[in-house]
DODOGU-116960 format. One record per atom (N, C-alpha, C): residue in three letters; x, y, z. Coordinates in steps of 0.2 Angstrom, whole numbers, padded with zeros to 4 digits, always signed. Layout:
N
ALAXYZ
...
END
This chain:
205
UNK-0111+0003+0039
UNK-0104+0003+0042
UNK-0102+0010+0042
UNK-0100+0013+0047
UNK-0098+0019+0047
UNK-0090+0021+0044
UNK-0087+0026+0041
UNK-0082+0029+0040
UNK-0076+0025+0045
UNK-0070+0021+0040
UNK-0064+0018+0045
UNK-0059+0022+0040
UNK-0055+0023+0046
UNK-0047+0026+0046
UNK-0042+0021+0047
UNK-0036+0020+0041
UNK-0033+0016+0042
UNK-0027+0020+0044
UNK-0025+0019+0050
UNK-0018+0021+0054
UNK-0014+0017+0051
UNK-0006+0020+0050
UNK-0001+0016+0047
UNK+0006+0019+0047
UNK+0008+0014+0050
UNK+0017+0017+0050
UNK+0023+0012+0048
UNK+0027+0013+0041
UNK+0032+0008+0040
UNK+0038+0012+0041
UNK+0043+0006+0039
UNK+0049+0009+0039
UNK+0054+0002+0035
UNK+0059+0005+0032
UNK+0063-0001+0030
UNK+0065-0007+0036
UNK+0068-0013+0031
UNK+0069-0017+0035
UNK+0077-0020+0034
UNK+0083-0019+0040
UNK+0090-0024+0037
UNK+0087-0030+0038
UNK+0091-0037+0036
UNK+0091-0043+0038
UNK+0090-0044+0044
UNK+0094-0040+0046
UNK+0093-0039+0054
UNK+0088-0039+0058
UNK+0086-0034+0056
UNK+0081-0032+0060
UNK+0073-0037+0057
UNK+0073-0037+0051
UNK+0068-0041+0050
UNK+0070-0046+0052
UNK+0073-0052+0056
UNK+0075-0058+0060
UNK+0074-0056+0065
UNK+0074-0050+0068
UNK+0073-0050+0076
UNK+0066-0049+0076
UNK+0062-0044+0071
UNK+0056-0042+0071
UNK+0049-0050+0070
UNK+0055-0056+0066
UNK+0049-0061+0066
UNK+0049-0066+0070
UNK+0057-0066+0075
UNK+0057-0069+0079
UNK+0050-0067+0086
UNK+0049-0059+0086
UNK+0046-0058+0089
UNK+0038-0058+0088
UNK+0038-0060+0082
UNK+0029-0060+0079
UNK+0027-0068+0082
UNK+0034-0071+0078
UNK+0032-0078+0078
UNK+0032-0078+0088
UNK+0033-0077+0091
UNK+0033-0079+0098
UNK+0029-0074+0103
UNK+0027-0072+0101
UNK+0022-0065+0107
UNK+0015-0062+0100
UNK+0016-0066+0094
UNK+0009-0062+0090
UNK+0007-0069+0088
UNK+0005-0066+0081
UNK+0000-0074+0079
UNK-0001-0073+0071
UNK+0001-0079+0069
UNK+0003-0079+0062
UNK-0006-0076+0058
UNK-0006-0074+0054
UNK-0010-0073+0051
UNK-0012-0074+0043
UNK-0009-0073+0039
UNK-0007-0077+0029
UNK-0002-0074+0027
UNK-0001-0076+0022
UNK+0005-0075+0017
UNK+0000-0071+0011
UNK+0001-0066+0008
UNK-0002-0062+0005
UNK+0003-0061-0003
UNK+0003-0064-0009
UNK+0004-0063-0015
UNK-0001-0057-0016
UNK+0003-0052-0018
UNK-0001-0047-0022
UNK+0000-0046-0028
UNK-0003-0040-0033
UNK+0000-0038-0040
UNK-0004-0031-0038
UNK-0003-0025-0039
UNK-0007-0021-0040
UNK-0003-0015-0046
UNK-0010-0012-0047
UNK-0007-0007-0053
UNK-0009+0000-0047
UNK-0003+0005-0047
UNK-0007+0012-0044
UNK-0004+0017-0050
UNK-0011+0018-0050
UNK-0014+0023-0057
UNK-0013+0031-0050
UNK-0012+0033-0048
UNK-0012+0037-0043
UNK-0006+0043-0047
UNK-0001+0039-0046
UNK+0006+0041-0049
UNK+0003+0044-0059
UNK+0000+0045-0061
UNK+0002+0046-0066
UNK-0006+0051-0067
UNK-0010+0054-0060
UNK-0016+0058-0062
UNK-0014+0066-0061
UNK-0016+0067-0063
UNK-0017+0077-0063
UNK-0012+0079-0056
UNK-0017+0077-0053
UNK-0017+0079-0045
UNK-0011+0074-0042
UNK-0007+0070-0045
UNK-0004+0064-0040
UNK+0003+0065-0041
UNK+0005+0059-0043
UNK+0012+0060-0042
UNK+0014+0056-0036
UNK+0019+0055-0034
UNK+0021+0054-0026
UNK+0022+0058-0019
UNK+0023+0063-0021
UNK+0022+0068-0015
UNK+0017+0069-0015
UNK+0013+0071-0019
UNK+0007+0079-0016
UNK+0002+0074-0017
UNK+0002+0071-0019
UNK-0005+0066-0018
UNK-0011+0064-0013
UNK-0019+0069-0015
UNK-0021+0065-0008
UNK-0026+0060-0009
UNK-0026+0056-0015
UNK-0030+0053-0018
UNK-0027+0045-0021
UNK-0029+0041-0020
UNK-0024+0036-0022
UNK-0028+0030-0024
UNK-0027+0027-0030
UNK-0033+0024-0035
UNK-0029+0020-0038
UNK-0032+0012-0034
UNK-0028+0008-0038
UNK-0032+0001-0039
UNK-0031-0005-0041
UNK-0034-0011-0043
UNK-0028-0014-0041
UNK-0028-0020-0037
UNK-0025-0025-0034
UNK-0026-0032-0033
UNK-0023-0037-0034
UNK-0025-0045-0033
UNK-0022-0046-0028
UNK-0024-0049-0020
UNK-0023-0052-0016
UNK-0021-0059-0016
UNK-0017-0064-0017
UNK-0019-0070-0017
UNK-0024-0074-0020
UNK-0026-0070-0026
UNK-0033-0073-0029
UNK-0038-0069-0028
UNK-0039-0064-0026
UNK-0044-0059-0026
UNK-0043-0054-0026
UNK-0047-0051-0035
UNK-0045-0045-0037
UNK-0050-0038-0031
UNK-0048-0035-0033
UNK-0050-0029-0029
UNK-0050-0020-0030
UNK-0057-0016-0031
UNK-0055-0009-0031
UNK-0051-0005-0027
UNK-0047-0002-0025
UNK-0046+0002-0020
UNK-0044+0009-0021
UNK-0051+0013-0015
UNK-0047+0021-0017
UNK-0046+0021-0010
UNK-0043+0028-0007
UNK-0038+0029-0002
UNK-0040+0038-0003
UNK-0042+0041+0003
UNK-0040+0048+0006
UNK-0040+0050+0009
UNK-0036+0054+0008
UNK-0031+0059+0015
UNK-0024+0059+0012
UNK-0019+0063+0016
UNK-0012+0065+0016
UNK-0009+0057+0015
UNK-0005+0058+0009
UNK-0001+0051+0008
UNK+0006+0050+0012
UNK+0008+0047+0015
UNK+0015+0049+0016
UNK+0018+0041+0021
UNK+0025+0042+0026
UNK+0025+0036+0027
UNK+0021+0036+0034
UNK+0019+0038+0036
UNK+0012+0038+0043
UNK+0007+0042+0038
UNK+0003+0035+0039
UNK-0002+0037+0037
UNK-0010+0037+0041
UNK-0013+0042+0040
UNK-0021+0040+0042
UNK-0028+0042+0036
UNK-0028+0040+0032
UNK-0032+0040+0029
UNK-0039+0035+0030
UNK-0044+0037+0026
UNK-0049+0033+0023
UNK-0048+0027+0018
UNK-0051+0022+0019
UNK-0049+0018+0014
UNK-0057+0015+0012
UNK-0057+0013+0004
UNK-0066+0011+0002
UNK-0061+0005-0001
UNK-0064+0000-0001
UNK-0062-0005-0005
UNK-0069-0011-0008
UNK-0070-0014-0013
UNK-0074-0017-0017
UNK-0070-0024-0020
UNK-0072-0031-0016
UNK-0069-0035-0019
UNK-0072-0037-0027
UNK-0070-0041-0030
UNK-0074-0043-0035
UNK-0071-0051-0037
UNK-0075-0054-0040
UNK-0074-0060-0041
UNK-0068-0062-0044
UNK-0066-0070-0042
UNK-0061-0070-0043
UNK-0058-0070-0052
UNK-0053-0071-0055
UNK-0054-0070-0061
UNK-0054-0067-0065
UNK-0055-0059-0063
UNK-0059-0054-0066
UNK-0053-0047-0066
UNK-0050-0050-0064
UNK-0043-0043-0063
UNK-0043-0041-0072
UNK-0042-0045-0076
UNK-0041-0040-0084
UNK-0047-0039-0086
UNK-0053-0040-0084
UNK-0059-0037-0083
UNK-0057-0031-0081
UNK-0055-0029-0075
UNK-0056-0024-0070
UNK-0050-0017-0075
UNK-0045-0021-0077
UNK-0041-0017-0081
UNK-0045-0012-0088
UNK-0047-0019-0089
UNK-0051-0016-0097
UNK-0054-0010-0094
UNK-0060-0009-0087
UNK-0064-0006-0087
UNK-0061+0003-0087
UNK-0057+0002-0081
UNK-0051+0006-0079
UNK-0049+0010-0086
UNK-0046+0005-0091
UNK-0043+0008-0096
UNK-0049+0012-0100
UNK-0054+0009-0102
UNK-0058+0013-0104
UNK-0062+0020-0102
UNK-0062+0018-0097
UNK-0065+0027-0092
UNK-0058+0030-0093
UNK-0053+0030-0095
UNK-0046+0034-0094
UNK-0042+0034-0089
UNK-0042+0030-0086
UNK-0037+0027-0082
UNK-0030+0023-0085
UNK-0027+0024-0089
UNK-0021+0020-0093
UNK-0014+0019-0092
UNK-0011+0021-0086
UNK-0005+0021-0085
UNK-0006+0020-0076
UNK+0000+0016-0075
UNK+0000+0016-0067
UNK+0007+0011-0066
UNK+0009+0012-0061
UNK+0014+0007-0057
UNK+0014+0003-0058
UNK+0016-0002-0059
UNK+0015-0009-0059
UNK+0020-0011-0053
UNK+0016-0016-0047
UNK+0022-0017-0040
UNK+0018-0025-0039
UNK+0024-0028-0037
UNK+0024-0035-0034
UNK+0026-0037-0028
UNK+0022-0036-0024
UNK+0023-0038-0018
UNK+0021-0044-0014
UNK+0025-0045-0007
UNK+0025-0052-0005
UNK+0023-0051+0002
UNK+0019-0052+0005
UNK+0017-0051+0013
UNK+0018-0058+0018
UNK+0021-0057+0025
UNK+0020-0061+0030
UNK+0017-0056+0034
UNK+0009-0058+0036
UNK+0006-0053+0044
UNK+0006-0057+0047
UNK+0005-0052+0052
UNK+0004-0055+0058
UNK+0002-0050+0062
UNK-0004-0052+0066
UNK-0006-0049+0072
UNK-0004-0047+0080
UNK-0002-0044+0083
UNK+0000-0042+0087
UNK-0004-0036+0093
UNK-0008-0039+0097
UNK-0013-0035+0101
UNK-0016-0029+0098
UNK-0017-0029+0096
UNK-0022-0027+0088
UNK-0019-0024+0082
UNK-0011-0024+0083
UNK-0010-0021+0075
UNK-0007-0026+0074
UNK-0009-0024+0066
UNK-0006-0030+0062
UNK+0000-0029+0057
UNK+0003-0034+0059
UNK+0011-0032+0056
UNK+0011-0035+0048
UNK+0017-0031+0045
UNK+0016-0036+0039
UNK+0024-0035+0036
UNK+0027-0041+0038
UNK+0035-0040+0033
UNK+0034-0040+0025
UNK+0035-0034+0023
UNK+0033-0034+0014
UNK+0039-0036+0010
UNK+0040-0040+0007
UNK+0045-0040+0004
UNK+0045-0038-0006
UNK+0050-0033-0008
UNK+0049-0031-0016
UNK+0054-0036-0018
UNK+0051-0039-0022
UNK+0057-0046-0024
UNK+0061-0046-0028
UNK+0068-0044-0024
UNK+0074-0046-0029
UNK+0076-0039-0028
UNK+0074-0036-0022
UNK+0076-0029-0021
UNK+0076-0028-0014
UNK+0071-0026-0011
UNK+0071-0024-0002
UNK+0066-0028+0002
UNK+0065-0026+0010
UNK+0061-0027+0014
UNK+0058-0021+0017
UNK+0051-0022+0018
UNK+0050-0015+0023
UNK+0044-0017+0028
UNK+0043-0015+0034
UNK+0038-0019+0037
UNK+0029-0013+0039
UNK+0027-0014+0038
UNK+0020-0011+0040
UNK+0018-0014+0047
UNK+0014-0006+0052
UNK+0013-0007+0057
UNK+0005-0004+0057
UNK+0000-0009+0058
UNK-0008-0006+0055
UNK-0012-0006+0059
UNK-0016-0001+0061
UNK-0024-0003+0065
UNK-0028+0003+0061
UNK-0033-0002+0058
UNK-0040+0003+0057
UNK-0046+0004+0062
UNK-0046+0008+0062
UNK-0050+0013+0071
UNK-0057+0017+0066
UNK-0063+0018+0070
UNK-0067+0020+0068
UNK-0068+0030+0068
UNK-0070+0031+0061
UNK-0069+0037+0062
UNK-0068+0041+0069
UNK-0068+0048+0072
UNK-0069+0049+0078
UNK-0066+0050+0084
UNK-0064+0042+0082
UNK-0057+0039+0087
UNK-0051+0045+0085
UNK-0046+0047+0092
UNK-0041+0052+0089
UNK-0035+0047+0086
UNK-0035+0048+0079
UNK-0030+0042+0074
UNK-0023+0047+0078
UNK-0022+0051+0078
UNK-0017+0053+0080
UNK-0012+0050+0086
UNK-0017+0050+0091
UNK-0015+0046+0098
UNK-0014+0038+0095
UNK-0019+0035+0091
UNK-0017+0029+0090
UNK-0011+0028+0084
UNK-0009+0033+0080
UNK+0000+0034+0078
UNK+0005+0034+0080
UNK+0001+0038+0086
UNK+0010+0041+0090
UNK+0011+0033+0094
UNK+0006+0031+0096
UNK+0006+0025+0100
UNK+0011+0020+0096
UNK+0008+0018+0089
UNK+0011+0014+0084
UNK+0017+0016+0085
UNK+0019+0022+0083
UNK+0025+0021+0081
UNK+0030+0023+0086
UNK+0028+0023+0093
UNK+0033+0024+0097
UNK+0033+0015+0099
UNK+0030+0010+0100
UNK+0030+0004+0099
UNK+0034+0002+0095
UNK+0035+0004+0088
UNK+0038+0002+0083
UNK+0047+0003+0085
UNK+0047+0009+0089
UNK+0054+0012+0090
UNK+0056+0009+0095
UNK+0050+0005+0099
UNK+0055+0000+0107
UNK+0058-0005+0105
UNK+0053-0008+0098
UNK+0055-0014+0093
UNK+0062-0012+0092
UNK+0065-0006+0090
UNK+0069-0005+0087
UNK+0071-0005+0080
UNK+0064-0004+0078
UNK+0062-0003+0071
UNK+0063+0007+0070
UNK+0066+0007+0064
UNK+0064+0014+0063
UNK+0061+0018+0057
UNK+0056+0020+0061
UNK+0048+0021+0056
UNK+0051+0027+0051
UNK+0052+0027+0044
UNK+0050+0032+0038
UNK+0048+0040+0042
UNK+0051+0044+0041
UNK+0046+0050+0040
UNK+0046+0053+0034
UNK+0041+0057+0031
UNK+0037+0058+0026
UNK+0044+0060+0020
UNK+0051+0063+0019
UNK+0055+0065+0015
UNK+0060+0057+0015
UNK+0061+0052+0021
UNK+0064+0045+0019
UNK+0059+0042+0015
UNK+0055+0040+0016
UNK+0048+0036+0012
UNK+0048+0040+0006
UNK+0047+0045+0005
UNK+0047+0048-0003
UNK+0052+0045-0007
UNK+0058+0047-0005
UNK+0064+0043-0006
UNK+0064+0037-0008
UNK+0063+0031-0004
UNK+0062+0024-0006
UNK+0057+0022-0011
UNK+0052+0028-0010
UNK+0044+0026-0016
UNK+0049+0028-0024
UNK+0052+0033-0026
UNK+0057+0032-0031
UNK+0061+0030-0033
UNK+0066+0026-0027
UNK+0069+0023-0030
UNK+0069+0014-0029
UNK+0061+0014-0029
UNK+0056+0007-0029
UNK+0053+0009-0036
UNK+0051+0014-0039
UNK+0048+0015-0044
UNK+0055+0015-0051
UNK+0061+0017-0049
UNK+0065+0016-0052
UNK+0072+0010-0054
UNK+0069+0006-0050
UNK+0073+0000-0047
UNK+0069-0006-0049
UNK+0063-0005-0045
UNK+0059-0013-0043
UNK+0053-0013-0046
UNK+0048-0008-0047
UNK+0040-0006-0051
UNK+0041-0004-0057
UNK+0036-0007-0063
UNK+0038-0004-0068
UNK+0031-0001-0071
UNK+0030+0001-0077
UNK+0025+0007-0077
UNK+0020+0003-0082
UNK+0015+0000-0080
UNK+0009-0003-0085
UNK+0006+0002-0086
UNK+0006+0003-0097
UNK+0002+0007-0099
UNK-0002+0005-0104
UNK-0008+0005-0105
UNK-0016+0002-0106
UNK-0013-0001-0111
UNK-0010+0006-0118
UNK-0009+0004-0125
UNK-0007-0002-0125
UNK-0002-0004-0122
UNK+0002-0010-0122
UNK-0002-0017-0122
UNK-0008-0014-0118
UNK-0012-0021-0116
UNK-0015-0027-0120
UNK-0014-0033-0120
UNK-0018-0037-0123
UNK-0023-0041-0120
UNK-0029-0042-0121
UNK-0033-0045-0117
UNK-0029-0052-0114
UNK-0032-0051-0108
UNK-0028-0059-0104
UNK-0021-0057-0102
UNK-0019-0052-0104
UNK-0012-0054-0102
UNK-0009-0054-0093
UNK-0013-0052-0091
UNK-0012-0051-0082
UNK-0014-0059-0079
UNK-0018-0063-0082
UNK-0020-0069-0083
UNK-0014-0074-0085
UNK-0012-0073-0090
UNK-0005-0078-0093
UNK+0000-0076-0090
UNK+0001-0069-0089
UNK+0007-0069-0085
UNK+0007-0071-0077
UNK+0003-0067-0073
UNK+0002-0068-0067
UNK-0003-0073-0063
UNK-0007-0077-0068
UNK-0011-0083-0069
UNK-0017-0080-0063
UNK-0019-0074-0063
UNK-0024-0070-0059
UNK-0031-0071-0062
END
């Protein structure tokens, strides 16, 4: 399989706007799943990362039951087009995947809880995110084969996203929301802390 770019454009969500946005999925798109996540991103805490200047991003995530590697490069920000590698692994295996992590040195990361409704929409894929007990924000996705001009396919998204009436992030509002998500909603898992199983009893992953 060759090199895939995953094109991506979010922006917050009022009530508002998220009711008109899933009136519109549910009627003209096509339901697709409900997505419980947990992930840790260890990005935020490497040499080179942080939330702005990062162009690397390394995290370990459960989907609904399936944990998952994920790296990510290219320019981080709230449009994005980067590379994404990703490696399922069986199910059950998430404090496994931590242990592993912690040991090579990987020991601090974000801890974020997220809640997905997607939905497909002539080829991109929406997704209402919900951070629980805090905000909405929606993502607007299509991964395109390297080659392809991701830009064209950006601009495309996000002028779509703006007839919605949706108003997409640009790279200083999205920085802004990632701190004060990290300050508000995300809390910080660090290895030390860890007990075997505990990602298990707590989030029954």
């Amino acid at each position: 399989m060759g090199k895939q770019i995953e094109v991506e454009v979010r922006g917050i969500l009022s009530p508002e706007q998220e009711e008109m946005l899933k009136s519109f999925l549910k009627s003209k798109g096509q339901f697709k799943e409900m997505k419980k996540r947990v992930l840790i991103d260890y990005s935020l805490f490497l040499p080179d990362g942080g939330i702005r200047n990062r162009s690397k991003d390394i995290r370990l995530r459960v989907t609904n039951g399936k944990p998952e590697i994920i790296v990510k490069v290219g320019e981080w920000g709230a449009n994005e087009m980067r590379q994404e590698i990703s490696v399922l692994t069986a199910p059950g295996t998430f404090d496994s995947l931590v242990q592993i992590f912690g040991i090579i040195g990987l020991t601090k990361g974000a801890l974020c809880i997220r809640n997905s409704e997607v939905y497909d929409y002539e080829g991109i894929e929406f997704s209402i995110v919900e951070v629980p007990n805090h905000s909405k924000y929606f993502e607007a996705e299509k991964v395109v084969p390297d080659g392809i001009d991701s830009q064209k396919i950006h601009q495309e998204i996000k002028k779509f996203c703006q007839e919605l009436g949706l108003k997409p992030f640009d790279k200083e509002s999205f920085m802004r929301y990632l701190e004060v998500l990290n300050k508000e909603a995300n809390t910080t898992f660090d290895f030390s802390d860890y007990i075997d199983g505990d990602f298990q009893e707590k989030y029954n992953l």
